[in-house]
MIBA-807765 format. One record per residue (C-alpha): x, y, z; residue number from 1. Coordinates in steps of 0.25 Angstrom, whole numbers. Example, Ala and Ser with C-alpha at 12.3 -4.5 7.8 and 13.67 -1.06 7.14 Angstrom:
BEGIN
[marvex [49,-18,31],1] [marvex [55,-4,29],2] 
END
This chain:
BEGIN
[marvex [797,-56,-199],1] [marvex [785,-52,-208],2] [marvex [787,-41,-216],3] [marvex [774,-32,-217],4] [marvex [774,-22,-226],5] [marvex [765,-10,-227],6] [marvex [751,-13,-235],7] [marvex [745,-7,-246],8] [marvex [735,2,-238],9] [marvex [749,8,-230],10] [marvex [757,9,-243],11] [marvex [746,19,-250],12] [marvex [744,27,-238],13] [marvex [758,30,-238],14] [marvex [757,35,-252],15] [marvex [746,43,-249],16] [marvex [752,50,-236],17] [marvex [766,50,-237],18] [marvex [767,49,-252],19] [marvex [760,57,-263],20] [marvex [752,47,-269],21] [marvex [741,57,-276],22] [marvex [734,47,-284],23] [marvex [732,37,-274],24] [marvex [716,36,-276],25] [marvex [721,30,-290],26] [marvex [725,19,-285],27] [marvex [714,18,-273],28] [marvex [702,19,-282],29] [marvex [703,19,-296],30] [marvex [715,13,-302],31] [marvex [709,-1,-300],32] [marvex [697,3,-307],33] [marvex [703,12,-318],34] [marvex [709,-1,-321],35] [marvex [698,-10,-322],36] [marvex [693,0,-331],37] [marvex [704,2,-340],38] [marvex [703,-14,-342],39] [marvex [690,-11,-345],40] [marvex [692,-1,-355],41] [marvex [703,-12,-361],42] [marvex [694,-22,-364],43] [marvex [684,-12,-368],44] [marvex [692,-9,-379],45] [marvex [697,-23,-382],46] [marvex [680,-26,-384],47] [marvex [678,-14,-392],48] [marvex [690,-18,-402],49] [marvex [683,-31,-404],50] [marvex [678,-28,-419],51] [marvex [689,-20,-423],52] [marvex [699,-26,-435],53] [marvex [711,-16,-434],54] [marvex [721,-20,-426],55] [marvex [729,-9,-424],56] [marvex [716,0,-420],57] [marvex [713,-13,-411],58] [marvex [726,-13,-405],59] [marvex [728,3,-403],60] [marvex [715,3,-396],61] [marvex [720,-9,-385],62] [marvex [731,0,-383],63] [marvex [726,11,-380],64] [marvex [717,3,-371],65] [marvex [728,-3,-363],66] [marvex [734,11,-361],67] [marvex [724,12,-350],68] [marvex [729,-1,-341],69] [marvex [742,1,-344],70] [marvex [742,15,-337],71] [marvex [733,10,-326],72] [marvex [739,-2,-322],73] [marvex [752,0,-315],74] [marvex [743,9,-304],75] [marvex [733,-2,-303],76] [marvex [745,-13,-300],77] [marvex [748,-3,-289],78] [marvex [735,-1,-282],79] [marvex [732,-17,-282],80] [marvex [748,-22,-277],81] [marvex [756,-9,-275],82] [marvex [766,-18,-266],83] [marvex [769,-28,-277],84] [marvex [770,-17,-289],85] [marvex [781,-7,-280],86] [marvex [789,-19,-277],87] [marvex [790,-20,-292],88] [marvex [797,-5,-292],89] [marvex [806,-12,-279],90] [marvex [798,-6,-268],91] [marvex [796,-13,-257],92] [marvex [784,-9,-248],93] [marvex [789,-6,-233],94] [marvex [783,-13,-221],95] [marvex [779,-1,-215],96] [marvex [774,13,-219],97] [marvex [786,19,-210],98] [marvex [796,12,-219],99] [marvex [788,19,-233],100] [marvex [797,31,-235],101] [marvex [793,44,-240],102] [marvex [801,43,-253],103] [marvex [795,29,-256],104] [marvex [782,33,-253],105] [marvex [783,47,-263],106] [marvex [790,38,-275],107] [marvex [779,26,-274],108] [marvex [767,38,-273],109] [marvex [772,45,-286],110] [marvex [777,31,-293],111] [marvex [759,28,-289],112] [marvex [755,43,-293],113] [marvex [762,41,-307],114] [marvex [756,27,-309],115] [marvex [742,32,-303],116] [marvex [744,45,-315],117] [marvex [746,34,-326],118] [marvex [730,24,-323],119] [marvex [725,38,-322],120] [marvex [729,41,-336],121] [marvex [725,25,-338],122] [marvex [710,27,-331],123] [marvex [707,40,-340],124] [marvex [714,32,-352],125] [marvex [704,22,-349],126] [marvex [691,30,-349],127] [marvex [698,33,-364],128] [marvex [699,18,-368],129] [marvex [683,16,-364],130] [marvex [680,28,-374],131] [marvex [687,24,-385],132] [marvex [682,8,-380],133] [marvex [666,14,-382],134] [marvex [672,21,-396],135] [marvex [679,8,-401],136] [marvex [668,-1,-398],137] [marvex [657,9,-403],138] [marvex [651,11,-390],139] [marvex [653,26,-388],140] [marvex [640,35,-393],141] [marvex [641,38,-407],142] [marvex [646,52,-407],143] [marvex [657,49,-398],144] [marvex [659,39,-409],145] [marvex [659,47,-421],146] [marvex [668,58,-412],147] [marvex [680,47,-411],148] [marvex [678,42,-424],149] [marvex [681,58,-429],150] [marvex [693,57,-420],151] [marvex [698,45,-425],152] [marvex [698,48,-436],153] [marvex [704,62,-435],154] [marvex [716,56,-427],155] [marvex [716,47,-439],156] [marvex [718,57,-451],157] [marvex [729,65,-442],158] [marvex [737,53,-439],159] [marvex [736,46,-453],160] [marvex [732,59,-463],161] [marvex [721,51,-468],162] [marvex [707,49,-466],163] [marvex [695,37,-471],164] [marvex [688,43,-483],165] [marvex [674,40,-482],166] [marvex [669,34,-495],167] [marvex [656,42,-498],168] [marvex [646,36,-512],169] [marvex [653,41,-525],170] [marvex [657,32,-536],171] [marvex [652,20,-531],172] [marvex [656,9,-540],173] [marvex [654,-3,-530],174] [marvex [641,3,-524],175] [marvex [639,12,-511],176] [marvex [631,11,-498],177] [marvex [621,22,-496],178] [marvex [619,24,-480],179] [marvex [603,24,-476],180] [marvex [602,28,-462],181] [marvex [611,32,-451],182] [marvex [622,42,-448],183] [marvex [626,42,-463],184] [marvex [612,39,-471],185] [marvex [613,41,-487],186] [marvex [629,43,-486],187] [marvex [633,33,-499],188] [marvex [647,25,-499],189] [marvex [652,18,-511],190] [marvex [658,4,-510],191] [marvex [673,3,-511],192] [marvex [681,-8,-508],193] [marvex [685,-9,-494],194] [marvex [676,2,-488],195] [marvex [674,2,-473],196] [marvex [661,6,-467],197] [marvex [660,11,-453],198] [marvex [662,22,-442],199] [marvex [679,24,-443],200] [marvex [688,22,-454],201] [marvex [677,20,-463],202] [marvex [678,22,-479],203] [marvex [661,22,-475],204] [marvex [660,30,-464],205] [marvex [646,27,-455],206] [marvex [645,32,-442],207] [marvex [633,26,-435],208] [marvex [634,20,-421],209] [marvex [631,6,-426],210] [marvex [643,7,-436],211] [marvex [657,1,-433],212] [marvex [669,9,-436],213] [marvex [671,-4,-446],214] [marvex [658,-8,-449],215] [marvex [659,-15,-464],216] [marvex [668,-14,-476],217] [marvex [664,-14,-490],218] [marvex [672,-21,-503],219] [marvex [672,-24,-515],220] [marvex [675,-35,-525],221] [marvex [671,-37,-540],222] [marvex [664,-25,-539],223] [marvex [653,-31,-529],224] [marvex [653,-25,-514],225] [marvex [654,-32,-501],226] [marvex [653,-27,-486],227] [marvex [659,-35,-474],228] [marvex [657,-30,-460],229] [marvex [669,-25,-454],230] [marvex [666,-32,-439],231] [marvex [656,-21,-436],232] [marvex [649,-23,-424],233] [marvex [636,-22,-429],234] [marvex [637,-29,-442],235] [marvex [634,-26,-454],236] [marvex [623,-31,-464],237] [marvex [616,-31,-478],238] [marvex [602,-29,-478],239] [marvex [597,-39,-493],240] [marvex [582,-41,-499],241] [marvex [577,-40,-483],242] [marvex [588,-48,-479],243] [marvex [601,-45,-468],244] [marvex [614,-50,-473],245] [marvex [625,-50,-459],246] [marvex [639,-44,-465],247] [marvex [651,-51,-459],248] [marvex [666,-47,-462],249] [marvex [663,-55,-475],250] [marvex [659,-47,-487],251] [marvex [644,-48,-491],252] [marvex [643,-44,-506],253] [marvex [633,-31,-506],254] [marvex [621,-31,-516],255] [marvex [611,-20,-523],256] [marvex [601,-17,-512],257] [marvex [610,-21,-498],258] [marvex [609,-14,-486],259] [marvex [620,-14,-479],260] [marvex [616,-13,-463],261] [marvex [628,-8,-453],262] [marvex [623,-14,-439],263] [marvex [612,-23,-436],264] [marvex [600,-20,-446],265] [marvex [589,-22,-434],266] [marvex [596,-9,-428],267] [marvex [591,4,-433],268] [marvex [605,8,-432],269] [marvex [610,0,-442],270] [marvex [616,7,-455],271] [marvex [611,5,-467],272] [marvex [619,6,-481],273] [marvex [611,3,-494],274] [marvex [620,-4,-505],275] [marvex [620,4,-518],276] [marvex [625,-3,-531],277] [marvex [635,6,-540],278] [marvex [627,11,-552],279] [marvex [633,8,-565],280] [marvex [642,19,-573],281] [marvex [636,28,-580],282] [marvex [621,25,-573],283] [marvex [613,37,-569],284] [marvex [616,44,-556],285] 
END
């Protein structure tokens, strides 16, 4: 004899009338695309990542980004093979909807409503992951930006009791960089070995939306000073005698009269820093 059991449009009806399945329009309606999307907002992130060089902040950010799934995607198994996924917690669906007893049918409906509780805490952590995905990549508008960059670097001083000293112009024995336009005109950095330029973290802190968080570091060697993009995403260059020099990760020796173009140069946007030799001791201020 062929054994028939109940189907999946039966079994859910049961848990609606007979149970107290309260969250059964999560898994009619939205779990199915709340997951898509949570998928989305994964490889969202994994794109935004793309030019950054820590491995740590990369691999906290994936994390975070996988939390989302993780919680969403035992109520989605569910909704696409209920039958197969309850047989794995020994329940064996019966072959009619007389045999589906009352306790079965209140313990599967709150084992679903927990389960349903968890992708809705994933489908609002996911709205979360595309945020921090526009922030990451540098999509978001630029006071959202510069709003999470405060906040970063707030939860950054509280945890580690220490916070990225900006390097303003004083004695400049290797030579500064005098902004000319943007969010920052006529603020002056001197040159010191090591020295990030960029939004976050940043020994020279510029702002501007066309700015990566690393945008270019600066060294020196023999008393010469170099700059090397820092895998910025939209470059770095030196402006010489009418002529544009690209920047790679390699540093390019900087000469009296460079200037230094953060982002395309045929963008208005682009920022420019003008390179200033140190004066000599004891010349006239």
């Amino acid at each position: 004899m062929i054994r028939l059991e109940i189907t999946e449009y039966e079994f859910w009806q049961e848990l609606a009338t007979r149970g107290q399945l309260m969250n059964g329009f999560w898994y009619s309606a939205i779990v199915v695309p709340t997951m898509v999307a949570a998928i989305f907002a994964y490889g969202l992130m994994l794109f935004s990542l793309r030019r950054e060089n820590r491995m740590i902040t990369t691999f906290i950010w994936i994390f975070i980004a996988s939390i989302p799934i993780i919680l969403i995607l035992p109520s989605f198994l569910i909704q696409i093979n209920p039958f197969g996924i309850l047989r794995l917690v020994n329940f064996t669906p019966p072959d009619t909807t007389q045999q589906f007893n009352r306790a079965s049918v209140l313990q599967i409906s709150d084992y679903l409503n927990r389960l349903a509780t968890m992708g809705m805490i994933g489908a609002a952590l996911t709205l979360g992951t595309l945020f921090a995905s526009s922030i990451v990549g540098g999509y978001a508008p630029e006071p959202i930006r510069a709003l999470t960059q405060r906040i970063t670097q707030a939860v950054t001083r509280a945890f580690t009791g220490s916070r990225t000293r900006a390097q303003r112009a004083g004695h400049a024995p290797h030579g500064k960089l005098r902004v000319i336009n943007g969010n920052h005109a006529k603020q002056e950095f001197s040159i010191t070995d090591g020295a990030i330029i960029g939004k976050t973290e940043a020994t020279m802190p510029i702002t501007d939306a066309i700015i990566s968080r690393r945008h270019a570091q600066l060294s020196v060697r023999n008393g010469q000073s170099y700059i090397a993009d820092a895998g910025s995403k939209n470059g770095t260059f030196i402006r010489r005698e009418d002529q544009f020099i690209p920047v790679s990760t390699h540093p390019e020796a900087l000469q009296s009269g460079d200037v230094v173009f953060l982002g395309d140069p045929e963008v208005e946007q682009a920022v420019q820093l003008a390179y200033e030799l140190a004066q000599p001791e004891g010349a006239a201020q």
